[in-house]
C-alpha positions in Angstrom: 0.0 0.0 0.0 1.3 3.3 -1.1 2.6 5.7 1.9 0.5 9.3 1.7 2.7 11.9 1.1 2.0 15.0 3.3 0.7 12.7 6.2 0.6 14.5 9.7 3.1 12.7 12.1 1.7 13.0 15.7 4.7 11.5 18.1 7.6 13.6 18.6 11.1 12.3 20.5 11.8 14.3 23.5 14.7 17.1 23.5 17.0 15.2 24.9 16.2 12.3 23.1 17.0 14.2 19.7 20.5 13.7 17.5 22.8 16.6 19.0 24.4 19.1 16.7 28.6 19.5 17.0 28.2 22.6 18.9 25.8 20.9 21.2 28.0 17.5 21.6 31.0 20.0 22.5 28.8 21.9 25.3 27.3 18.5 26.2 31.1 16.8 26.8 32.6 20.2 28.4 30.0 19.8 31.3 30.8 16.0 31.6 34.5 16.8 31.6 34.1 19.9 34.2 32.4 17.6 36.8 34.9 14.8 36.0 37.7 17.4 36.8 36.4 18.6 39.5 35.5 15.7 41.3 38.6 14.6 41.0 40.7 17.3 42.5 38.1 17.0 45.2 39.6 13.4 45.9 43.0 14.6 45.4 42.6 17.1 48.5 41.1 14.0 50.4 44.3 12.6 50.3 47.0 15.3 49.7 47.8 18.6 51.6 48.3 21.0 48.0 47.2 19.4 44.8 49.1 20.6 41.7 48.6 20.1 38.0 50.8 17.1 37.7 48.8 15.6 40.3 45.9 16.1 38.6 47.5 15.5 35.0 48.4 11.8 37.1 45.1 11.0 38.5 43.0 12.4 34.9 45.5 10.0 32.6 45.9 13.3 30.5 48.8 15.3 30.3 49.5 18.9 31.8 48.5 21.2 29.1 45.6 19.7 29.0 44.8 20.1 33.0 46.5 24.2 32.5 43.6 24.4 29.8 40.8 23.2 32.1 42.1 24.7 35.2 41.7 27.9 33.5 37.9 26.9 32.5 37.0 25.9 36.0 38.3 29.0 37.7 36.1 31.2 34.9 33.0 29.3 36.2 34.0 29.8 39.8 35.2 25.9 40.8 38.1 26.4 41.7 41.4 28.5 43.1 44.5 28.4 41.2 47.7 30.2 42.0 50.5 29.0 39.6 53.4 26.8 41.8 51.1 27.0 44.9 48.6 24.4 43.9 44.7 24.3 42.9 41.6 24.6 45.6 38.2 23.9 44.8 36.1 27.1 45.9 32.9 26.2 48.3 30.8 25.5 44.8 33.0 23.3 43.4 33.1 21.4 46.7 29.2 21.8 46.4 29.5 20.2 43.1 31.6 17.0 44.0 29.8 16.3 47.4 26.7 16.2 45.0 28.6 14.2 42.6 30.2 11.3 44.5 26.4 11.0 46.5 24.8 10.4 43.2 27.8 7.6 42.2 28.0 6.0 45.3 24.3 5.4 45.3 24.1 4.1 41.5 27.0 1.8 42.3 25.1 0.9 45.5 21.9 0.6 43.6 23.8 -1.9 40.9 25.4 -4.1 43.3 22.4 -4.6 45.1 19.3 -4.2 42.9 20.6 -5.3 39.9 23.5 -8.1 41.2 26.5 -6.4 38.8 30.1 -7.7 39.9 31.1 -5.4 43.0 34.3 -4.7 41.1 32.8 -4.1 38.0 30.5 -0.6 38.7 32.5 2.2 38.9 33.2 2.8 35.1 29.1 2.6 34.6 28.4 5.1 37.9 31.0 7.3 36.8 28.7 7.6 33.4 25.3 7.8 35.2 26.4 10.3 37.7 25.9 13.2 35.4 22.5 12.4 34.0 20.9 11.9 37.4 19.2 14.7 39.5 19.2 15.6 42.5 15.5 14.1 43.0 16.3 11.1 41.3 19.4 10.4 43.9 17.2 11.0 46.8 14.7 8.0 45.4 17.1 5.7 44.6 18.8 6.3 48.6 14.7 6.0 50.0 14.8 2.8 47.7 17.9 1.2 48.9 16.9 2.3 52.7 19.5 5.1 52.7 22.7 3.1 52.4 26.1 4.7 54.3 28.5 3.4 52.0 29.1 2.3 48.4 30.1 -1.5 48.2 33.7 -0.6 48.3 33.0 1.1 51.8 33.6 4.8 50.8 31.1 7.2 52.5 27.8 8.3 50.4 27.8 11.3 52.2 31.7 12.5 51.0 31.7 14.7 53.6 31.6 12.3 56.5 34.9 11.1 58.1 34.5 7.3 59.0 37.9 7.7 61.5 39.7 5.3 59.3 43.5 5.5 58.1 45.3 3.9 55.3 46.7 0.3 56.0 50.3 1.5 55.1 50.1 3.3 58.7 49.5 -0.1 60.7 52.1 -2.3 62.8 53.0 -5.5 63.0 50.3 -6.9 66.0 47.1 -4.7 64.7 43.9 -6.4 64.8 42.0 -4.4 62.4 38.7 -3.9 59.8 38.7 -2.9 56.8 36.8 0.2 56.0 36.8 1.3 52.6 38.8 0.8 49.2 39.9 4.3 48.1 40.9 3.0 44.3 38.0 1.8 42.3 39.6 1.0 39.2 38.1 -2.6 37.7 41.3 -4.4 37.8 42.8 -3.2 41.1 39.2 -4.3 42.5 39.1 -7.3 41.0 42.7 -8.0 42.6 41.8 -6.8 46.1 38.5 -9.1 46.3 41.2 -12.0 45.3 42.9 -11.0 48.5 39.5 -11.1 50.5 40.5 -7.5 51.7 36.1 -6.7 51.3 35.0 -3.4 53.5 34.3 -5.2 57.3 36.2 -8.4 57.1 38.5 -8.7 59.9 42.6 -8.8 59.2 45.8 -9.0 61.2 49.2 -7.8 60.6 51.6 -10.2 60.9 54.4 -8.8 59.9 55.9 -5.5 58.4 59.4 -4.9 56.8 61.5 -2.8 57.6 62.2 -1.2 54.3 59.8 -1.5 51.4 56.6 -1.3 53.4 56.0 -5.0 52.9 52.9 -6.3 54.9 52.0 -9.8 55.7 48.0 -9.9 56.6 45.8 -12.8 58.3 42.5 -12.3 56.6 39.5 -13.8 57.7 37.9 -16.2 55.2 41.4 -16.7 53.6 43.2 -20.2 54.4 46.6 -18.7 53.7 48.4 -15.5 54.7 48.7 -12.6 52.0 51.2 -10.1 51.4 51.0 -6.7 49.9 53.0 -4.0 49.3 52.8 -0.2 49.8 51.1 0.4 46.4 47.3 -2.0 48.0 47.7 -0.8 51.5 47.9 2.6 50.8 44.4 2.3 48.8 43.0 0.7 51.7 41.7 1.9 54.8 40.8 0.4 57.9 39.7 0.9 61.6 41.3 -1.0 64.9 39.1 -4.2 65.5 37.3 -4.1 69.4 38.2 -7.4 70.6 37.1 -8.6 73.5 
């Protein structure tokens, strides 16, 4: 049957739905890249006194022109504070902007983990994408509909402000009985090799032994049959608490 020519089309594809234009693909990556930036410094001043572009250049995998040119982008828009050899600050918005951020991925990955069974070391790449498209209403239905976790699965805080009284594992001595808190690197292979070692947010561990030089650990984990041993490199990515034993 012939197709009428002139025939009135009645649906219509949402805005955002629509094919986006180059200029619009360029504004739409620039936001994406602003809040990946920015979060990141924001973790960077977690751990670090004064974070500088080579830091940043380090932690982004890009190099440092690349972090001069978005430095001076973000301090335009008001993120950030950057004096030239005394290191970048995120202003009180951008802080704004990454507490908002990491809620929003710590619940998706919480949300996948839980609701959806996805490999606990296999959700941060996907979060890290659904973090930007997700509003501030949206994050407050997934938390009601997860009953308001604490933490994402790898232990970190969903509230980014909150300090859990936790240190990294390097700072531990032979004889600790400890638990482990949270797992400050989230990258899928360096997961993958930490849930191989057992070393899963509240399991129980104790240091055997700690070398002298080379910050070599030797850990009793509960659940594992055999002792493990990690180097400065895991320990420094994972934090833990002193174990009340009675």
């Amino acid at each position: 049957m012939p197709v009428r020519d002139g025939r009135e089309i009645l649906l219509r594809v949402p805005a955002s739905c629509r094919p986006k234009g180059a200029r619009d693909r360029e504004n739409h990556e620039l936001t994406e890249s602003i809040e990946e930036y920015t979060e990141g410094i924001y973790r960077l001043q977690e751990e670090m006194e004064v974070v500088s572009t080579g830091d940043i250049a380090k932690y982004m995998g890009v190099k440092p022109p690349s972090v001069t040119t978005m430095l001076k982008n973000l301090a335009e828009i008001g993120l950030v504070e950057h004096t030239p050899y005394q290191g970048v600050r995120l202003t009180e918005k951008g802080i704004h902007l990454s507490v908002s951020l990491l809620r929003k991925h710590r619940l998706v990955e919480r949300m996948l983990v839980d609701f959806l069974e996805l490999p606990w070391d296999d959700v941060h790449d996907l979060a890290c994408k659904l973090e930007h498209y997700i509003s501030e209403d949206v994050a407050d239905r997934i938390a009601k509909a997860m009953n308001f976790p604490k933490t994402c699965p790898h232990g970190n805080p969903v509230d980014a402000t909150f300090k859990d009284g936790s240190y990294r594992l390097t700072e531990a001595q032979a004889g600790d009985e400890l638990v482990v808190t949270r797992i400050t690197d989230e990258r899928n292979d360096f997961l993958a090799y930490i849930l191989e070692l057992g070393l899963l947010p509240e399991t129980p561990l104790t240091v055997k032994n700690k070398t002298p030089f080379g910050d070599v650990m030797t850990l009793m984990v509960e659940g594992m049959g055999e002792a493990v041993a990690v180097g400065r490199d895991v320990a420094s990515a994972v934090n833990v608490r002193k174990r009340n034993v009675a």
